[in-house]
Each structure stands twice: as C-alpha cells, then as structure tokens.
DRENVEX-242128 format. One record per residue (C-alpha): residue number from 1; residue in one letter; y, x, z. Coordinates in pm, whole numbers, plus 50000, padded with zeros to 5 digits. Example, Ala and Ser with C-alpha at 12.3 -4.5 7.8 and 13.67 -1.06 7.14 Angstrom:
BEGIN
<logu><i>1</i><aa>A</aa><c2>49550</c2><c1>51230</c1><c3>50780</c3></logu>
<logu><i>2</i><aa>S</aa><c2>49894</c2><c1>51367</c1><c3>50714</c3></logu>
% end
This chain:
BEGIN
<logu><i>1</i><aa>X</aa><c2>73928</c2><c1>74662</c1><c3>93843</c3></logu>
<logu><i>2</i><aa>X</aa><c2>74256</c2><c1>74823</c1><c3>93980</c3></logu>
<logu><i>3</i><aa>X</aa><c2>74549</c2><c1>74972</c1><c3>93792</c3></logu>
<logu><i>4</i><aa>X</aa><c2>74683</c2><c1>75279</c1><c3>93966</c3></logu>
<logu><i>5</i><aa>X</aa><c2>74895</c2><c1>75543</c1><c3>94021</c3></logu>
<logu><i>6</i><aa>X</aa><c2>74772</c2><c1>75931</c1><c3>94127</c3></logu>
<logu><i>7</i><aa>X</aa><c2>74926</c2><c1>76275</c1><c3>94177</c3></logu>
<logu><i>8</i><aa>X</aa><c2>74796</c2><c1>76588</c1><c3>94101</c3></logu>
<logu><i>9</i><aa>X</aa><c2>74678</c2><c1>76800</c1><c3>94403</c3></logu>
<logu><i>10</i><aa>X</aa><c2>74521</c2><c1>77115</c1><c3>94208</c3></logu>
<logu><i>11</i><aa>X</aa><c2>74439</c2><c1>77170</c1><c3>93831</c3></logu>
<logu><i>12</i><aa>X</aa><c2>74176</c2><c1>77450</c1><c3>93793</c3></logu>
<logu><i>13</i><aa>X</aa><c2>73979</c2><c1>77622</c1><c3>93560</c3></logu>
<logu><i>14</i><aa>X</aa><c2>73633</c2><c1>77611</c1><c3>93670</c3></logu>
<logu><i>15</i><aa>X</aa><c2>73424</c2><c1>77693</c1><c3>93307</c3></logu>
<logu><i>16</i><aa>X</aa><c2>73487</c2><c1>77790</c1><c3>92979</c3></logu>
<logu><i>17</i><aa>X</aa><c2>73747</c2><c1>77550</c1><c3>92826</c3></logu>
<logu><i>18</i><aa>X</aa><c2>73655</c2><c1>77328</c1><c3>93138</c3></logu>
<logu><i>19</i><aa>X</aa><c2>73906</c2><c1>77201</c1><c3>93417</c3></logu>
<logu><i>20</i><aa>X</aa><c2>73848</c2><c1>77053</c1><c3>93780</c3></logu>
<logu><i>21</i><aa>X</aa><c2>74137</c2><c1>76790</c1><c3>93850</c3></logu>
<logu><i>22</i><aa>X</aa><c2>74188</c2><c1>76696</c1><c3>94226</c3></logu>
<logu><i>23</i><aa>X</aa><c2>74406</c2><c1>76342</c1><c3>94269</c3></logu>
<logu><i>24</i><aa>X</aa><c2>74534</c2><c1>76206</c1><c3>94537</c3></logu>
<logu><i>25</i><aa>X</aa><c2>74530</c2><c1>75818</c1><c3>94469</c3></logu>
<logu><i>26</i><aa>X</aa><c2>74813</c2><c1>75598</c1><c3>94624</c3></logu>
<logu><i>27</i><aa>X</aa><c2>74655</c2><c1>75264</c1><c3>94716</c3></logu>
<logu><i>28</i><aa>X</aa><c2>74350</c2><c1>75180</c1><c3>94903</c3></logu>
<logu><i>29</i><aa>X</aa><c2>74079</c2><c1>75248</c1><c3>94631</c3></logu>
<logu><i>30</i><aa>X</aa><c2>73704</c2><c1>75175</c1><c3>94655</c3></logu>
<logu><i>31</i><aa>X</aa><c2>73439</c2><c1>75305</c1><c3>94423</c3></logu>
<logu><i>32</i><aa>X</aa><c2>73044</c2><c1>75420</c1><c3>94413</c3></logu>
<logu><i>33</i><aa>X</aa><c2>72965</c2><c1>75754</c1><c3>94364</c3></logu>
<logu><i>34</i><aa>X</aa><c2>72849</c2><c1>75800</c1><c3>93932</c3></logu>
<logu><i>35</i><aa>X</aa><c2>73120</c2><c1>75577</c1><c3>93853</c3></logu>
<logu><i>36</i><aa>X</aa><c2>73449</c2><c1>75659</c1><c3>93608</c3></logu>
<logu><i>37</i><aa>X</aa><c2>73817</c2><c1>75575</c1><c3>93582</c3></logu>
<logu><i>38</i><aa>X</aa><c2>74032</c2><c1>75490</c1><c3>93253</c3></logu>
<logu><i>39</i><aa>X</aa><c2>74324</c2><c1>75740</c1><c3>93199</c3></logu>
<logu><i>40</i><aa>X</aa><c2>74572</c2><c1>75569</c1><c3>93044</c3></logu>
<logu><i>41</i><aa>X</aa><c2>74826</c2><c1>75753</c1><c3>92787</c3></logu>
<logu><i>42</i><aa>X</aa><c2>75099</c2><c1>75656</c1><c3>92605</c3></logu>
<logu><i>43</i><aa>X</aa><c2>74939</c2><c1>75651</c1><c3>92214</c3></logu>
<logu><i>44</i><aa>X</aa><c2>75148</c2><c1>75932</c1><c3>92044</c3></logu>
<logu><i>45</i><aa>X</aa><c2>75050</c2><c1>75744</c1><c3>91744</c3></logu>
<logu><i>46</i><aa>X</aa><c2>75452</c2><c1>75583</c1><c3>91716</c3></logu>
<logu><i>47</i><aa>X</aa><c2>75374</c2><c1>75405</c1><c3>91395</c3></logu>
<logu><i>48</i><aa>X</aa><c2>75033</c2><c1>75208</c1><c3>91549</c3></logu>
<logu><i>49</i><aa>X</aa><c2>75072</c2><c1>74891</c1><c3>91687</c3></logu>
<logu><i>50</i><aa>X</aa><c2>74873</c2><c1>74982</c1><c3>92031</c3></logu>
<logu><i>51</i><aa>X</aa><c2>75116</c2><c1>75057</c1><c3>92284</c3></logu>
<logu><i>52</i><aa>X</aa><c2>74799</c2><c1>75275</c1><c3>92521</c3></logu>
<logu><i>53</i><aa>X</aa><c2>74540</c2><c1>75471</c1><c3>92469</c3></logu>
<logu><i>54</i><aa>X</aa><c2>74214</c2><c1>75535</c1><c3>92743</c3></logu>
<logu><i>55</i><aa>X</aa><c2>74003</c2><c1>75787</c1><c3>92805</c3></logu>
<logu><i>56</i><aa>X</aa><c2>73693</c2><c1>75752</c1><c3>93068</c3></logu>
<logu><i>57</i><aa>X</aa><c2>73633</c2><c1>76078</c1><c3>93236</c3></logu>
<logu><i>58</i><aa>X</aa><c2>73333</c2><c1>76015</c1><c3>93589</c3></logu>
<logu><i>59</i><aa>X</aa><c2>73408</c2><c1>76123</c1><c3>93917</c3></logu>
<logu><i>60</i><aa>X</aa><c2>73302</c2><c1>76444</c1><c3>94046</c3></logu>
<logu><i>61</i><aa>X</aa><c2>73353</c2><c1>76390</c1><c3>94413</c3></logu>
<logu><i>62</i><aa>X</aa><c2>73228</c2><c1>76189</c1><c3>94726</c3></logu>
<logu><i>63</i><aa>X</aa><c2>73400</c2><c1>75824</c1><c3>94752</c3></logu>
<logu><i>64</i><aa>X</aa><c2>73423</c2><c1>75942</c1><c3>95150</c3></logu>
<logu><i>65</i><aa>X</aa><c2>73698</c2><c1>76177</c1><c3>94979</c3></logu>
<logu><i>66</i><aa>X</aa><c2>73939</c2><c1>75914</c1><c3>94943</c3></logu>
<logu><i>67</i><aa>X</aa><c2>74218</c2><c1>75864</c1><c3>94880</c3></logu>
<logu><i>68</i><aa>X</aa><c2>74123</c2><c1>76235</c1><c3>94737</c3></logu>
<logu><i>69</i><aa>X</aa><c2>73929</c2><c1>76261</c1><c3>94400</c3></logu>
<logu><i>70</i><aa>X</aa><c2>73848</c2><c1>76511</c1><c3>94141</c3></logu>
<logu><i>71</i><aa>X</aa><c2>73744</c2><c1>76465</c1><c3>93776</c3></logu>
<logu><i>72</i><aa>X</aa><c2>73588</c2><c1>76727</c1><c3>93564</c3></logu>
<logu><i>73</i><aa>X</aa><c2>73730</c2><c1>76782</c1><c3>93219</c3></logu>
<logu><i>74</i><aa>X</aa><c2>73618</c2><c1>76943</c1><c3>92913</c3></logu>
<logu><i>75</i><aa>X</aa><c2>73912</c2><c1>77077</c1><c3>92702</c3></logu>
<logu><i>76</i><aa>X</aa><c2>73865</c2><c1>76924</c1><c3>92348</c3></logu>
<logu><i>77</i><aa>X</aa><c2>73903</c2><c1>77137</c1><c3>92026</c3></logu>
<logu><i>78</i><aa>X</aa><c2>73924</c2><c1>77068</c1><c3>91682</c3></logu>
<logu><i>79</i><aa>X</aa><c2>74130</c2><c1>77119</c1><c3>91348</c3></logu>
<logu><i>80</i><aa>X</aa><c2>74188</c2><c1>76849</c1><c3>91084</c3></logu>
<logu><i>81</i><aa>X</aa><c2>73949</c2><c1>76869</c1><c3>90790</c3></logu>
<logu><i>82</i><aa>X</aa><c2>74005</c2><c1>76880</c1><c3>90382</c3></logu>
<logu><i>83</i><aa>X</aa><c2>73803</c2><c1>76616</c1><c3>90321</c3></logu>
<logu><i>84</i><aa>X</aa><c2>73733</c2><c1>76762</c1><c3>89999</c3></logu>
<logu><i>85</i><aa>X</aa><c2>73636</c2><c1>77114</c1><c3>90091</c3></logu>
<logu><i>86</i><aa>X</aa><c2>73569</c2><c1>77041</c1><c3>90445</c3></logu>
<logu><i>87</i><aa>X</aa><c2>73787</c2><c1>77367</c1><c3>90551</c3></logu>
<logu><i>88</i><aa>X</aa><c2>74018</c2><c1>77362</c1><c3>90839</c3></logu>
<logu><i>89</i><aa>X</aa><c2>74418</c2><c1>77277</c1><c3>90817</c3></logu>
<logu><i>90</i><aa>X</aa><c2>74649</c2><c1>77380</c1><c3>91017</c3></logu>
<logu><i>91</i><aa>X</aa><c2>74610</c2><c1>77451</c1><c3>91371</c3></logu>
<logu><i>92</i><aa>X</aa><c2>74416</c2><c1>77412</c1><c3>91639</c3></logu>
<logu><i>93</i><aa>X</aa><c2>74453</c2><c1>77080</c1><c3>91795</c3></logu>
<logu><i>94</i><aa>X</aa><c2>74322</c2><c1>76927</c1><c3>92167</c3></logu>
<logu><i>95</i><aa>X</aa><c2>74209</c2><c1>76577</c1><c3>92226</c3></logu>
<logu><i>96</i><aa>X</aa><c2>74466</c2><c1>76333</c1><c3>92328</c3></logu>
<logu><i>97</i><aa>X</aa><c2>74341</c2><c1>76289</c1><c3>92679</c3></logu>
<logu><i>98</i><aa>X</aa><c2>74184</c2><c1>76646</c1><c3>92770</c3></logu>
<logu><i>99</i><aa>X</aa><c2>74478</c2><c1>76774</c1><c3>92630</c3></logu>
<logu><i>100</i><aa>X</aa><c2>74720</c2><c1>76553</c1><c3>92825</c3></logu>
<logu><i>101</i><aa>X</aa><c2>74490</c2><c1>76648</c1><c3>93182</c3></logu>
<logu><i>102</i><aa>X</aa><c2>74502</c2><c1>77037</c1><c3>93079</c3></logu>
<logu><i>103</i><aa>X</aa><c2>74856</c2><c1>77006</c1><c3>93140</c3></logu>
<logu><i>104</i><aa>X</aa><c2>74923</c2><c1>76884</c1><c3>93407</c3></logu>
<logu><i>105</i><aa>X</aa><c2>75054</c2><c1>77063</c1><c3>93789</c3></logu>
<logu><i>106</i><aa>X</aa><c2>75088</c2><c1>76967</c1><c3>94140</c3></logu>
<logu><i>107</i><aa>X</aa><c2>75303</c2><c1>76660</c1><c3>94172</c3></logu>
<logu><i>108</i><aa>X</aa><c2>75238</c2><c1>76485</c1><c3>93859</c3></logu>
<logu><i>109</i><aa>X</aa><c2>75176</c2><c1>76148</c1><c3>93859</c3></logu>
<logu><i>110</i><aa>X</aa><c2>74894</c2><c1>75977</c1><c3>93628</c3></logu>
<logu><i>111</i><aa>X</aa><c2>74786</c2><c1>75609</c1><c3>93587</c3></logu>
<logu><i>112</i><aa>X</aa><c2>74410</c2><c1>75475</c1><c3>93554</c3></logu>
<logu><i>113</i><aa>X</aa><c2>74253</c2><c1>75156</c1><c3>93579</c3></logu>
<logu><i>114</i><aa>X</aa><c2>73921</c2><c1>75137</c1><c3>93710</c3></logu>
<logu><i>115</i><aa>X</aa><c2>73640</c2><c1>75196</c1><c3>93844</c3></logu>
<logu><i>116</i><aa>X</aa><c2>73422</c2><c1>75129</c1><c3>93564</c3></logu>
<logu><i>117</i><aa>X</aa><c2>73024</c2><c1>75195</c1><c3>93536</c3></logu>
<logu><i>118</i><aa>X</aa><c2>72668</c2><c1>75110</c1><c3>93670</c3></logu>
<logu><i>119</i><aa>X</aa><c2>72537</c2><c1>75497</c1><c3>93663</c3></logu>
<logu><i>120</i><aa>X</aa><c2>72499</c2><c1>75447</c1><c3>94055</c3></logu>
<logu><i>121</i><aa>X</aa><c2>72217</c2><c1>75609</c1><c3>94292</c3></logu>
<logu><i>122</i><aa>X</aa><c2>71922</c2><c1>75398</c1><c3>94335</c3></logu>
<logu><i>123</i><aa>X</aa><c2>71863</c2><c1>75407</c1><c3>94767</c3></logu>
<logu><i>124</i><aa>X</aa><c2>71501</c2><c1>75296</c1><c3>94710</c3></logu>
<logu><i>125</i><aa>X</aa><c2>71438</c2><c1>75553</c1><c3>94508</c3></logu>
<logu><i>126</i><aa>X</aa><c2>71081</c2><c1>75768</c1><c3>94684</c3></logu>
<logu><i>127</i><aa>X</aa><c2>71190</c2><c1>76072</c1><c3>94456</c3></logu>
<logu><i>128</i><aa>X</aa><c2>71511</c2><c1>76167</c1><c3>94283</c3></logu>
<logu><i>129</i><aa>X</aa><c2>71509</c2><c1>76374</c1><c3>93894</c3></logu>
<logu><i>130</i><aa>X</aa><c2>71875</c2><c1>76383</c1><c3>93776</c3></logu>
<logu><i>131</i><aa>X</aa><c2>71941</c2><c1>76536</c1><c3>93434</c3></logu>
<logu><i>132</i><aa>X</aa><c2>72272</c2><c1>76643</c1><c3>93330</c3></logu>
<logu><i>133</i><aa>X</aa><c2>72429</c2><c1>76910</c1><c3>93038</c3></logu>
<logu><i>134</i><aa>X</aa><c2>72792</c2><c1>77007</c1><c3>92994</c3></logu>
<logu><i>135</i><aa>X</aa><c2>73068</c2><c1>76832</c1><c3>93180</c3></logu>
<logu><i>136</i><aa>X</aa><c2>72800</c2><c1>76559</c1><c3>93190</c3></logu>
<logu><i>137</i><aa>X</aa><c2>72768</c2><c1>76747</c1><c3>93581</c3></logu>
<logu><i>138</i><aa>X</aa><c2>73049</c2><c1>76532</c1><c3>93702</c3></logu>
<logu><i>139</i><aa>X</aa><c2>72869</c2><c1>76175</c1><c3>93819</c3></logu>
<logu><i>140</i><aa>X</aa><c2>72612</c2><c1>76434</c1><c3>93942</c3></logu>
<logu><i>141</i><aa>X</aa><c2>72827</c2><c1>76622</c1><c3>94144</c3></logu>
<logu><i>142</i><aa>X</aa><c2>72948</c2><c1>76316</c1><c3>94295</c3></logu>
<logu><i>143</i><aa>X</aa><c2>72568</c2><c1>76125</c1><c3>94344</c3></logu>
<logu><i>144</i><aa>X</aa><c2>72474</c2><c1>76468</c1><c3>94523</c3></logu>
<logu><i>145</i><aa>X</aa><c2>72790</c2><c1>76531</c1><c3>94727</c3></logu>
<logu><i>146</i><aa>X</aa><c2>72691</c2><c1>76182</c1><c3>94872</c3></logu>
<logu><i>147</i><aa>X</aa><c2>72337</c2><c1>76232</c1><c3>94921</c3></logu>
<logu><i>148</i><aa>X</aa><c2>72432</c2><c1>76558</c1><c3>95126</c3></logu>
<logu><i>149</i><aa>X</aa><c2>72647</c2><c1>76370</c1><c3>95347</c3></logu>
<logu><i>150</i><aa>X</aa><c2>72385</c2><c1>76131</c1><c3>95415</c3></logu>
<logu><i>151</i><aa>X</aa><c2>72125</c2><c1>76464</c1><c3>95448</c3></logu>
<logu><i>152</i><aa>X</aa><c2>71892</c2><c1>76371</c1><c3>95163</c3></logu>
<logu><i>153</i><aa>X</aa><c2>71655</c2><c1>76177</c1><c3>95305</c3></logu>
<logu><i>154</i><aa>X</aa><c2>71403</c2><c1>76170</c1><c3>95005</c3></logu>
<logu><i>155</i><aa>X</aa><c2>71323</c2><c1>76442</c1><c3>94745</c3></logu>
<logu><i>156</i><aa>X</aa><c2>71606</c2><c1>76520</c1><c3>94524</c3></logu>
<logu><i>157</i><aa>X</aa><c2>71554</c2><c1>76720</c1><c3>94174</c3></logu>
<logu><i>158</i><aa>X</aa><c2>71886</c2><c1>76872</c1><c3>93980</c3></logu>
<logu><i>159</i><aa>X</aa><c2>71809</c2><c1>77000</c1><c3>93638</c3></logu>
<logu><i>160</i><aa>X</aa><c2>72153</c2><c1>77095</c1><c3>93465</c3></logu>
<logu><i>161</i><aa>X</aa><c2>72147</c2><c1>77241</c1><c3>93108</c3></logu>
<logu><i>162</i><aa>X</aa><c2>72387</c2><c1>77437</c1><c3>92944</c3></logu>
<logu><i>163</i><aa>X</aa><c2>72410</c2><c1>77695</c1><c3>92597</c3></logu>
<logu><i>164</i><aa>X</aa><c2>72590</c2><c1>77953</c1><c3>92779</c3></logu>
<logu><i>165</i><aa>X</aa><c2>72622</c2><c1>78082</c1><c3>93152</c3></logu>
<logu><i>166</i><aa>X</aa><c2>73016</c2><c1>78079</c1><c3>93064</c3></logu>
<logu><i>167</i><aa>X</aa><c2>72995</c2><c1>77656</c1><c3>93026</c3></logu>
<logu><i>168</i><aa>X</aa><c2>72820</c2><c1>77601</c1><c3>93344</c3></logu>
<logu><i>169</i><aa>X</aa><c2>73033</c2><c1>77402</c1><c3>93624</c3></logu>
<logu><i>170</i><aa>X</aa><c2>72969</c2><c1>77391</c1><c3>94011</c3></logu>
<logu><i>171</i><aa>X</aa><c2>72696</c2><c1>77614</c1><c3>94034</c3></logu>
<logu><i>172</i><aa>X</aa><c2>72769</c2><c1>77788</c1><c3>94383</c3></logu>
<logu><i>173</i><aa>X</aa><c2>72807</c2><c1>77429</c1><c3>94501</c3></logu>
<logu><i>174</i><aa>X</aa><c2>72528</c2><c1>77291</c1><c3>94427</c3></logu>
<logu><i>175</i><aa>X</aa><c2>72326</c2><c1>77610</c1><c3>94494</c3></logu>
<logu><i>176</i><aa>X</aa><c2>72489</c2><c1>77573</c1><c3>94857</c3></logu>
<logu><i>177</i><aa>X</aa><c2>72325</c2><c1>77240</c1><c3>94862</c3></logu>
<logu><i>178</i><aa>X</aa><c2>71994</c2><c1>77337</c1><c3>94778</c3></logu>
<logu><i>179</i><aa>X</aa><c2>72039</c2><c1>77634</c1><c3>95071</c3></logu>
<logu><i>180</i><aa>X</aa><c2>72117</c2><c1>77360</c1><c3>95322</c3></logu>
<logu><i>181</i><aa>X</aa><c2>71887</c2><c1>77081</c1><c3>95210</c3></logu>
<logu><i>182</i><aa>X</aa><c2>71562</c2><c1>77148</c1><c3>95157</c3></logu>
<logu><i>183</i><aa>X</aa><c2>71488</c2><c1>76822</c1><c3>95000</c3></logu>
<logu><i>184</i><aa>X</aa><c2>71715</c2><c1>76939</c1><c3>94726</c3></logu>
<logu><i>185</i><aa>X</aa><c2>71633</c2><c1>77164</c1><c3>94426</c3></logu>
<logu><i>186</i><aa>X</aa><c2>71909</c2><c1>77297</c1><c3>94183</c3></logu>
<logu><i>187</i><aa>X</aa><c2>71712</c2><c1>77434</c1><c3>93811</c3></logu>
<logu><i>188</i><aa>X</aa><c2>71965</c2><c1>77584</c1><c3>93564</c3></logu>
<logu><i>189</i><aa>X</aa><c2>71899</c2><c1>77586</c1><c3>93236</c3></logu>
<logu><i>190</i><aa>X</aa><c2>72043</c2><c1>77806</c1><c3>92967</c3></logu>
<logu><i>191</i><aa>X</aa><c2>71924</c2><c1>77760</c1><c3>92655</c3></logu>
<logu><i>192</i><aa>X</aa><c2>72158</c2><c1>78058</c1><c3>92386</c3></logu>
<logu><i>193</i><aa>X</aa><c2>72154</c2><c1>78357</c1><c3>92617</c3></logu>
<logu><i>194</i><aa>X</aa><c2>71952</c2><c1>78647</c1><c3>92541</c3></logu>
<logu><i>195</i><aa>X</aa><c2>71676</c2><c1>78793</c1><c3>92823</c3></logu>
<logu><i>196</i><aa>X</aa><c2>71869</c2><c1>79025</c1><c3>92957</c3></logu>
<logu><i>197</i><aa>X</aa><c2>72225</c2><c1>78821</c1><c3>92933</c3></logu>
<logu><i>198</i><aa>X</aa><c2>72023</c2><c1>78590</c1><c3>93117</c3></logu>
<logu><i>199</i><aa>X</aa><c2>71890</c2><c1>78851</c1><c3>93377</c3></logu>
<logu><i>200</i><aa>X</aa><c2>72262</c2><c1>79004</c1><c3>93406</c3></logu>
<logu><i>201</i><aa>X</aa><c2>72375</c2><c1>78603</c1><c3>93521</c3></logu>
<logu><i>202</i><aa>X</aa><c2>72049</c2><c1>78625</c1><c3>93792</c3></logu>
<logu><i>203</i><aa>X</aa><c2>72219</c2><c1>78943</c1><c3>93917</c3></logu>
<logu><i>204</i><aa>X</aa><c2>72496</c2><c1>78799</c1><c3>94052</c3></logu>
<logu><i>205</i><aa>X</aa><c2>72270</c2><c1>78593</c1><c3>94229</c3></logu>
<logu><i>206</i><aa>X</aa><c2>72465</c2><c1>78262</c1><c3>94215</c3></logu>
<logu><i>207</i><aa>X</aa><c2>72218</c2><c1>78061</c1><c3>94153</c3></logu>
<logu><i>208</i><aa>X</aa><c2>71858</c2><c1>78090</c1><c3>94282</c3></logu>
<logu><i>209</i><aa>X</aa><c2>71652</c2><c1>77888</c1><c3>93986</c3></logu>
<logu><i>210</i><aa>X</aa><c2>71744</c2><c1>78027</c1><c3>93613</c3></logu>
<logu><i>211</i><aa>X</aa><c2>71529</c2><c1>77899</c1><c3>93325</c3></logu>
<logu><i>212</i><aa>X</aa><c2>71582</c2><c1>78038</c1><c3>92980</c3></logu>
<logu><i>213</i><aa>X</aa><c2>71516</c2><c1>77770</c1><c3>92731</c3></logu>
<logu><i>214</i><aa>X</aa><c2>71667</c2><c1>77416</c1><c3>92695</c3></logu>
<logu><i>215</i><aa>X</aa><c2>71652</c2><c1>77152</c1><c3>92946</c3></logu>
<logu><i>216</i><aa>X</aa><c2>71395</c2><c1>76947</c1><c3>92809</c3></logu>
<logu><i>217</i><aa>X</aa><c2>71146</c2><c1>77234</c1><c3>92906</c3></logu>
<logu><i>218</i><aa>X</aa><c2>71234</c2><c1>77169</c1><c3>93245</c3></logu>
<logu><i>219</i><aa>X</aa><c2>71132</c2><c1>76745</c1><c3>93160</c3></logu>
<logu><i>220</i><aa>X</aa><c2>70821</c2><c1>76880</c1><c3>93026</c3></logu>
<logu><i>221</i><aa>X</aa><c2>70692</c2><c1>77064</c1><c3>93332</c3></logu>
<logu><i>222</i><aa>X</aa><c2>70810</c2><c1>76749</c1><c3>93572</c3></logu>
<logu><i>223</i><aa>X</aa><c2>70582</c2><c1>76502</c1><c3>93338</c3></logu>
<logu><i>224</i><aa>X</aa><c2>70241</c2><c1>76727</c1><c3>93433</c3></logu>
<logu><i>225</i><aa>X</aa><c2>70349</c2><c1>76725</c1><c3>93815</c3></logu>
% end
C-alpha cells in the first residue's frame, strides 16, 4: 500500500450528477485493473478526535495509463432529517468526499493511499459476464479498457443497468469497443424510461443494444443460454 500525492488533469461531467476525474500520480505507482484508491480528507468534523477521513472510489482506466488515472464519481445528495417527522432541514448537502472531488480543477493536488481490492479479471476465464449499475461502471471500464488492449481473446459480455438514460456513464466508449472487438458485447439496460423515451435514446444511436427493463432480465436470458 502506497501513500500518494496526484494532480488534477481534467474534472468532467460525464452523467447526471456524475463526474470523470483524470490524475496524474507523482511516483511510480502499480495497480491491477478493478482495483480502488483511498481519498484521504481532512475530517471537517473539528470537534472529533479523527484527524482523516477516506473514501474508496475504483479506477476507471487501464493501469498501462500510468502515471495517468481517472476515477468516476457520483455526486452525493442529501438533507439532514427531523428525526421525528422525517422532513428535510435545511439545505441541500453533498457527501464529504464526492463533494470534495466535484470541486476540484486542473492543478490541484489530492492524496490517496492505495491500491486496495481483489475485484481483478480472472485470465483463465473461457467466457466473460460482467454486471455493473450506476457508477458501479468504473472497475468495468477499467477490466475492459485492458482486455481491449490485449484484443479480447475470449468472449466478453457487458451488461450495465441504469433507471434513466441521463445516469448512464461511458456508453460511446464502450459501444466503440464492441464495434472493434467482436468478442465483446455492450447490453444497456434501462429500467424507468417509458417506450418511446426509450426509443428517442435508440435514435441517437449511441448505443447499439437497448433493453427496457432492469438488469436482472438481462441475467435471466444468460442462465437459459
């Protein structure tokens, strides 16, 4: 486990209340692609008696990257709640670390420890079925940004769920994949959209593979193949 510093090369909005971080790290770091780093924060708390504060967010990008990474981060909501009534106070508040990442601009400089994690691809593997909802994409992004490089050699199965089309994250990239590997297959899954919200989304013509319904649908028709 290493402690280390990184500065911000781009912070982008990529989904709804989503952000794609790119670091550049400043040592000689090593880790497998599915893996995660610590970010560690000063604890606003002032009265607690723990000096730091982490917050585990997985790689979304190729360890052949380095010294460049990226992280994909959901922007966390929330207001404090009468725990009487259970109504809202105040105002809206963000999560210590999402909050702290939304921030941030080119230069900054951030400290993690890490990597942590044993969600690592499996080389044996005869046939690959990755799962993945939310900002849950990032390991996968990095798993199949490393199987492309290496031209994924064995059969290779992406289903991605989301609620919305507005919450989904990389889809022209990993749409590109499937267009260049055909070992590859990208399903997206989109389980709160109306018919023809979800024919509008197939217009653009982003993605190839739409399913309406939730991703376990998608589970179901693997487990009869």
């Amino acid at each position: 486990m290493n402690t280390f510093f990184a500065d911000v090369v781009r912070n982008e909005i990529i989904a709804y209340d989503t952000n794609h971080i790119t670091f550049s790290a400043n040592l000689d770091l090593q880790f497998s692609a599915g893996q995660f780093f610590n970010l560690k924060l000063q604890n606003p708390d002032k009265t607690s008696k723990i000096q730091f504060i982490l917050r585990g967010y997985s790689v979304a990008s190729s360890p052949q990257k380095l010294p460049i990474f990226e992280l994909c981060v959901k922007i966390v909501k929330y207001f404090e709640k009468n725990e009487h009534t259970g109504e809202n106070i105040g105002e809206e508040k963000k999560g210590i670390g999402s909050g702290f990442l939304e921030k941030l601009k080119k230069g900054d400089r951030v400290e993690f420890l890490g990597p942590f994690g044993h969600f690592t691809k499996k080389n044996k593997a005869k046939k690959t079925v990755m799962l993945a909802t939310g900002t849950g994409i990032a390991p996968m992004r990095a798993i199949c940004e490393e199987l492309s490089e290496e031209g994924f050699v064995t059969k290779t199965v992406l289903l991605y769920g989301v609620s919305n089309a507005k919450f989904a994250c990389y889809s022209s990239f990993f749409q590109n994949l499937a267009n260049l590997h055909k070992n590859f297959e990208y399903v997206l899954f989109i389980s709160r959209e109306t018919d023809e919200e979800i024919r509008k989304v197939e217009e653009l013509k982003i993605v190839e593979n739409i399913v309406s319904g939730r991703i376990t649908k998608g589970v179901e028709d693997l487990s009869v193949e």
